[in-house]
C-alpha positions as CSV (number, residue, x, y, z in Angstrom):
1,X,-1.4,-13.3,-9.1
2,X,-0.6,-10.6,-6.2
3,X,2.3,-8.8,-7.3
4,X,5.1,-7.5,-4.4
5,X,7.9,-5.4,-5.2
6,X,11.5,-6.3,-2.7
7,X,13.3,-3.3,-2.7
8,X,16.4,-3.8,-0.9
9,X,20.4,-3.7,-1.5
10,X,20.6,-6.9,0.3
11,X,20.9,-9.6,-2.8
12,X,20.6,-12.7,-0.5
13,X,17.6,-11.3,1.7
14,X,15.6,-11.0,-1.5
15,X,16.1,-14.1,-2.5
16,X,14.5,-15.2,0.7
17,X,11.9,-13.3,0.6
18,X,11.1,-14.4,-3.4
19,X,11.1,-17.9,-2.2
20,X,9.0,-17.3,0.9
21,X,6.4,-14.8,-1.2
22,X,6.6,-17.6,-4.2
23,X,5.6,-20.1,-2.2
24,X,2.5,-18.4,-0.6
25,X,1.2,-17.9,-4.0
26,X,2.2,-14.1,-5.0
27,X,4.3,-12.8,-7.9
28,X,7.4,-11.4,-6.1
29,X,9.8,-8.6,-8.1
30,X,12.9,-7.2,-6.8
31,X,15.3,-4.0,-7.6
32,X,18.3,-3.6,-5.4
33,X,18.2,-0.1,-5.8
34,X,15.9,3.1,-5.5
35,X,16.3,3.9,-9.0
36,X,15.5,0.6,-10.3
37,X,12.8,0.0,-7.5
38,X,10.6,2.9,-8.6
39,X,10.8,2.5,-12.1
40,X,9.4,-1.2,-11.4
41,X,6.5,0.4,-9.3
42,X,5.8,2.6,-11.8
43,X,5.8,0.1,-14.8
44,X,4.5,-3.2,-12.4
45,X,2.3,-1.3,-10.4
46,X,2.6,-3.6,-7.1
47,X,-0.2,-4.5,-4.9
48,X,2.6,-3.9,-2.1
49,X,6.3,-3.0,-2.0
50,X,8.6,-3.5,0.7
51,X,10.7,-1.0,1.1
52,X,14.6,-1.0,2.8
53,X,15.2,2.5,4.2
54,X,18.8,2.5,3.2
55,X,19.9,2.1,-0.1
56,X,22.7,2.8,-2.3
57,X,21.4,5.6,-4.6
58,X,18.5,7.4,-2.3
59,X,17.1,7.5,1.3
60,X,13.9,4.9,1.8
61,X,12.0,7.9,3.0
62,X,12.4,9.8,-0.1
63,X,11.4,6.8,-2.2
64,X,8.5,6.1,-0.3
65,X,6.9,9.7,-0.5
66,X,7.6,9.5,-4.3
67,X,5.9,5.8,-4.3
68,X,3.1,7.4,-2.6
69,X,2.8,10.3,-4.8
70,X,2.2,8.0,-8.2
71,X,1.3,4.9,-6.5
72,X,-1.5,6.1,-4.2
73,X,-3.3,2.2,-4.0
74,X,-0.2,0.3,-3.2
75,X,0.7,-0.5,0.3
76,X,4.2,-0.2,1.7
77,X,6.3,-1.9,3.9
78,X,9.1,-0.1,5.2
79,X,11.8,-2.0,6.4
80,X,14.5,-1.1,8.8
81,X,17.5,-2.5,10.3
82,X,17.2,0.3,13.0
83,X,14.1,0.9,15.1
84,X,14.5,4.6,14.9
85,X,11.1,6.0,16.6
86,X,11.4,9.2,14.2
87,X,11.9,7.3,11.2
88,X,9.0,4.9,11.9
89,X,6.3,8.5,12.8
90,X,8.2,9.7,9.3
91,X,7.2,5.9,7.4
92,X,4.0,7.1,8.7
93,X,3.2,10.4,7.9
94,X,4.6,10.0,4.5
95,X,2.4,6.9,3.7
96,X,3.9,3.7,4.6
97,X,1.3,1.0,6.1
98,X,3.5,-0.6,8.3
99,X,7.1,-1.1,9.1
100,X,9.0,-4.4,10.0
101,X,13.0,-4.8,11.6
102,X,15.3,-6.5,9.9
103,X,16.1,-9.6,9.9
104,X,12.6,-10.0,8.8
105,X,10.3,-12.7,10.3
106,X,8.4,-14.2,7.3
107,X,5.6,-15.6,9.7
108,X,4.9,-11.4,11.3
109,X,5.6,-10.4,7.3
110,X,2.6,-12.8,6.3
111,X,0.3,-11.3,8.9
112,X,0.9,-8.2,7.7
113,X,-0.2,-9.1,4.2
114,X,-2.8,-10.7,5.2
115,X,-4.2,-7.6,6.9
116,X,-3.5,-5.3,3.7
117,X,-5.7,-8.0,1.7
118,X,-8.5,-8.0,4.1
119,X,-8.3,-3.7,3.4
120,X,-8.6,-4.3,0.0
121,X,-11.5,-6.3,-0.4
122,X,-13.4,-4.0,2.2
123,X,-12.1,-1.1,0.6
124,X,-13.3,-2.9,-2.9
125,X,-17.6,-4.2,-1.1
126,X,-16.9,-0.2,-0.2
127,X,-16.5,1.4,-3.4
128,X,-19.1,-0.7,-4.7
129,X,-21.6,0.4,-1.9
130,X,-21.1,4.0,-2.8
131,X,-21.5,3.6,-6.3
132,X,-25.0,1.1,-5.4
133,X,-26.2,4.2,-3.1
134,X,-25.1,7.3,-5.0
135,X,-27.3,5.4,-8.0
136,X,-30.1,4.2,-5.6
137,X,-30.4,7.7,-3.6
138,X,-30.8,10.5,-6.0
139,X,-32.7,14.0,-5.6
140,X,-36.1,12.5,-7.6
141,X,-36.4,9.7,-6.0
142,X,-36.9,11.1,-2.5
143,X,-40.6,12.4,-1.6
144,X,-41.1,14.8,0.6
145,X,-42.7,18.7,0.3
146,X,-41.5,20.2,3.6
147,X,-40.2,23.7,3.4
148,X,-36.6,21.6,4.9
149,X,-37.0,19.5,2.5
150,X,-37.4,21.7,-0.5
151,X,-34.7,23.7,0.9
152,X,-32.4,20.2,0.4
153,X,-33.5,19.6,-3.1
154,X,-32.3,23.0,-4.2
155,X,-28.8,22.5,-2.7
C-alpha cells in the first residue's frame, strides 16, 4: 500500500484527508508538527508528503528543503492557506512537486496523485530501459574500424 505523510497543525483537516486517502486505497500517516513530520519521513519513507507551510515548531519551506535533502524520491505537496507567488517559485526551487490552497479540494488533491503515480512508473519502464541498453550497447559489441570509430572506443 502507497504510503502519504499529512503534515499539518490542523488536527481536524487530517482527519479528512486520512479518510479521503483511506478510502482511495493508500496508507495515510500524519504528524502535526515539523519535528514529528520529518522523523516519520525519515523512518516511513513516504511515496508523498503533503506538506503545511506553517507550523508550530519550523517554516514548511525549511522542512521541505530538509525532506528533499534525505528524501530525494518522495514527492511533495505543499500546502498553503495563502497563495503567496514567492512562496509557491520557493516550493519550487527547493523541490516541492506541486502546491495546493487550503481548504484543500480532495477531487484537484486526487489528480495530483494520480499525476505523481503515472511519474513513477515511467520514471520506473525508464530506469529499467537504461539498465536493458547500458547492458545491451557496450564497447565490444559495436563493429566498426573507422579511424572515428577507433577514436570512440579508446574514450
Amino acid at each position: 500500500m502507497r504510503k502519504i505523510l499529512i503534515i499539518d497543525d490542523d488536527p481536524a483537516e487530517i482527519t479528512r484527508l486520512e479518510v479521503y486517502l483511506r478510502e482511495k486505497g493508500f496508507e495515510p500517516l500524519s504528524a502535526l508538527n515539523g519535528t514529528e513530520g520529518l522523523q516519520k519521513a525519515e523512518s516511513e519513507a513516504p511515496e508523498i508528503i503533503l506538506l503545511d507551510r506553517l507550523l508550530p515548531d519550523i517554516d514548511g519551506l525549511s522542512l521541505l528543503g530538509r525532506i528533499k535533502r534525505t528524501l530525494t524520491d518522495s514527492y511533495v505537496i505543499m500546502i498553503t492557506a495563502h497563495q503567496d507567488m514567492e512562496f509557491i517559485i520557493q516550493a519550487m526551487h527547493l523541490g516541492a512537486y506541486e502546491y495546493l490552497p487550503k481548504p484543500i479540494c480532495l477531487d484537484e488533491l486526487f489528480i495530483i496523485i494520480e499525476k505523481i503515480m503515472e511519474n513513477q512508473a515511467l520514471n520506473k519502464k525508464l530506469a529499467h530501459l537504461l539498465t536493458s541498453v547500458a547492458q545491451d550497447y557496450k564497447v565490444n559489441n559495436i563493429i566498426g574500424n573507422s579511424r572515428s570509430m577507433e577514436q570512440i572506443f579508446k574514450t
